[in-house]
C-alpha positions as CSV (number, residue, x, y, z in Angstrom):
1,X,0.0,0.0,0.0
2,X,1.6,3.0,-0.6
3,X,0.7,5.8,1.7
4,X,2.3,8.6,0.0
5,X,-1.1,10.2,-1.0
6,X,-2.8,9.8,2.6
7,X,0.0,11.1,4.1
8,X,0.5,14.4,1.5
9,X,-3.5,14.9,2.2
10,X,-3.4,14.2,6.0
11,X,-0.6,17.4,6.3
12,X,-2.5,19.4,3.8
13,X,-6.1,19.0,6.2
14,X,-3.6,19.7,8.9
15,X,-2.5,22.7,7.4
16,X,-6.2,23.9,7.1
17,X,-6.9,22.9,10.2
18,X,-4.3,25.0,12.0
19,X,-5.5,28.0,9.7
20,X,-8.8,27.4,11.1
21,X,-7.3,27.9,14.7
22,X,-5.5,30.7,14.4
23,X,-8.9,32.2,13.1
24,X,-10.4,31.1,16.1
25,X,-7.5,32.3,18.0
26,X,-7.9,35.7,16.8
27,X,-11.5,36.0,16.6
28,X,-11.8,35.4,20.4
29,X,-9.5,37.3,21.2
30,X,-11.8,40.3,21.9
31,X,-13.7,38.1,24.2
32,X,-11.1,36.7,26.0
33,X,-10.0,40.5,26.3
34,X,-13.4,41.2,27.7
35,X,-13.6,38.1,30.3
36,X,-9.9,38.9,31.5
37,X,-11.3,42.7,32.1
38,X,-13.8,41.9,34.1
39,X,-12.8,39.1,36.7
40,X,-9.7,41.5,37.4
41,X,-10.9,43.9,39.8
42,X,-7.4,45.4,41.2
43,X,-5.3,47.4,38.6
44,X,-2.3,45.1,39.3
45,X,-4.5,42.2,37.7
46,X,-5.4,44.7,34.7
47,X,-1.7,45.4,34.0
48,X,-1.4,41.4,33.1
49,X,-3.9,42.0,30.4
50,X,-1.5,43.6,27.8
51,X,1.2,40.7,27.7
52,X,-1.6,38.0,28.0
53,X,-3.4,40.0,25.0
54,X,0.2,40.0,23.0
55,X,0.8,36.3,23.8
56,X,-2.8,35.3,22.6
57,X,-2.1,37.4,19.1
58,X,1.4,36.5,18.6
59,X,0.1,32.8,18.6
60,X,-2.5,33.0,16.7
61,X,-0.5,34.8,13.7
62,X,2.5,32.3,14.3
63,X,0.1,29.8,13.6
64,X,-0.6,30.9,10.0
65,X,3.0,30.8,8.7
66,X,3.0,27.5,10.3
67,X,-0.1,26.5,8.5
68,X,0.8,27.9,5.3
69,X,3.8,25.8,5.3
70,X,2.7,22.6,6.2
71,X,0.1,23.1,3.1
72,X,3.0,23.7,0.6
73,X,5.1,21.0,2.1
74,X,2.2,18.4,1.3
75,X,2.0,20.5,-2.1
76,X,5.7,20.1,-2.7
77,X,6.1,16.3,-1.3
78,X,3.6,15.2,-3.6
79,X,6.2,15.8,-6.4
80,X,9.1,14.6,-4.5
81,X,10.6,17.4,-3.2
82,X,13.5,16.3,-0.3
83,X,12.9,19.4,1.6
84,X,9.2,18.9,2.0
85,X,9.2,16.0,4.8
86,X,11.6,18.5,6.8
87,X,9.6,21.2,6.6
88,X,6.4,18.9,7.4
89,X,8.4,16.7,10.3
90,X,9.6,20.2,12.1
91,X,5.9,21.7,11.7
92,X,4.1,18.5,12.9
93,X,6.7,18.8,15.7
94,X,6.2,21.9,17.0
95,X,2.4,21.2,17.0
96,X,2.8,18.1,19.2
97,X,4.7,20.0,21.8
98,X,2.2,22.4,22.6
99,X,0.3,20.4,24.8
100,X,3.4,19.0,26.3
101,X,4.7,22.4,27.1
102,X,1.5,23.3,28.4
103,X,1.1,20.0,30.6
104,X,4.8,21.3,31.8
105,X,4.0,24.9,32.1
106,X,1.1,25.5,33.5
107,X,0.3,21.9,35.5
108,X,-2.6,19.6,35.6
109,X,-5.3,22.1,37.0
110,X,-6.5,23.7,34.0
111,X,-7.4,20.4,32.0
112,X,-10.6,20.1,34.7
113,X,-11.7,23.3,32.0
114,X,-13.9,21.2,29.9
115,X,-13.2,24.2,26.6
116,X,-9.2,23.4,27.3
117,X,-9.1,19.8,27.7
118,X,-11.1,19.4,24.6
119,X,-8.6,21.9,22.8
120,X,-5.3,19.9,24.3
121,X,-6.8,16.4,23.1
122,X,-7.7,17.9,19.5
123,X,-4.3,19.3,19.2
124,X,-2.3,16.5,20.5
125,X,-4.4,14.2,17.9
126,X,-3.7,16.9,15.3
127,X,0.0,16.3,16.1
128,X,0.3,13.1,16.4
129,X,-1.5,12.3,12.9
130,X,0.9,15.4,11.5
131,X,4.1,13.8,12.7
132,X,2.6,10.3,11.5
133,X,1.8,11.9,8.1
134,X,5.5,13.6,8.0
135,X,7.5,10.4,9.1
136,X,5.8,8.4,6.2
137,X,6.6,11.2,3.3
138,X,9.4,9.8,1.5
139,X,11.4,11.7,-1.9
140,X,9.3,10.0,-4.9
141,X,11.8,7.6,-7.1
């Protein structure tokens, strides 16, 4: 069986699907802005509202490069291109260790959060299938 194709189209839905989060991302943003605003009551707790507000942007925009280029690696390793399982295998990385660094970072307590345990499993599958999809690209003979 060659796997090639499911593979190629495996990191392309990837690719659409990260573009689809750092939509989300940046579409709640305002909200989050909004929720943050008003369960900080002291002016100290406001002042953490400008890096957290940077930090949720910055991500979601990173996310789009990284999207973009996980759709034209599975573009460019469906012709055979050598560089394109790199490109996929150090995307596909970088989205499995999010929920490792989070599990490291911020500790067990938030995944009780139904909204961000849902979000960890989804991206953890999402990087496990992307690094699957990656590790199976080979250069075309």
């Amino acid at each position: 069986m060659n796997i090639h194709p499911v593979a190629t189209r495996a990191l392309s839905a990837g690719g659409v699907l990260l573009l689809v989060v750092a939509a989300i991302h940046l579409a709640v943003t305002p909200v989050v802005r909004t929720m943050f605003s008003n369960a900080a009551s002291t002016e100290e707790a406001r002042f953490w509202l400008a890096p957290f507000l940077l930090n949720h942007v910055v991500v979601g925009i990173l996310l789009i490069p990284v999207a973009i280029n996980t759709i034209y690696a599975a573009r460019a390793a469906r012709t055979g291109a050598a560089w394109a399982r790199t490109v996929a295998l150090t995307n596909a990385s970088s989205v499995l260790l999010l929920p490792l660094a989070l599990v490291a970072v911020i500790g067990p307590s938030y995944f009780r959060a139904l909204p961000f345990l849902v979000a960890s499993v989804l991206i953890t599958v999402a990087g496990i299938v992307l690094v699957a999809a990656a590790l199976s690209l080979r250069p075309q003979r």
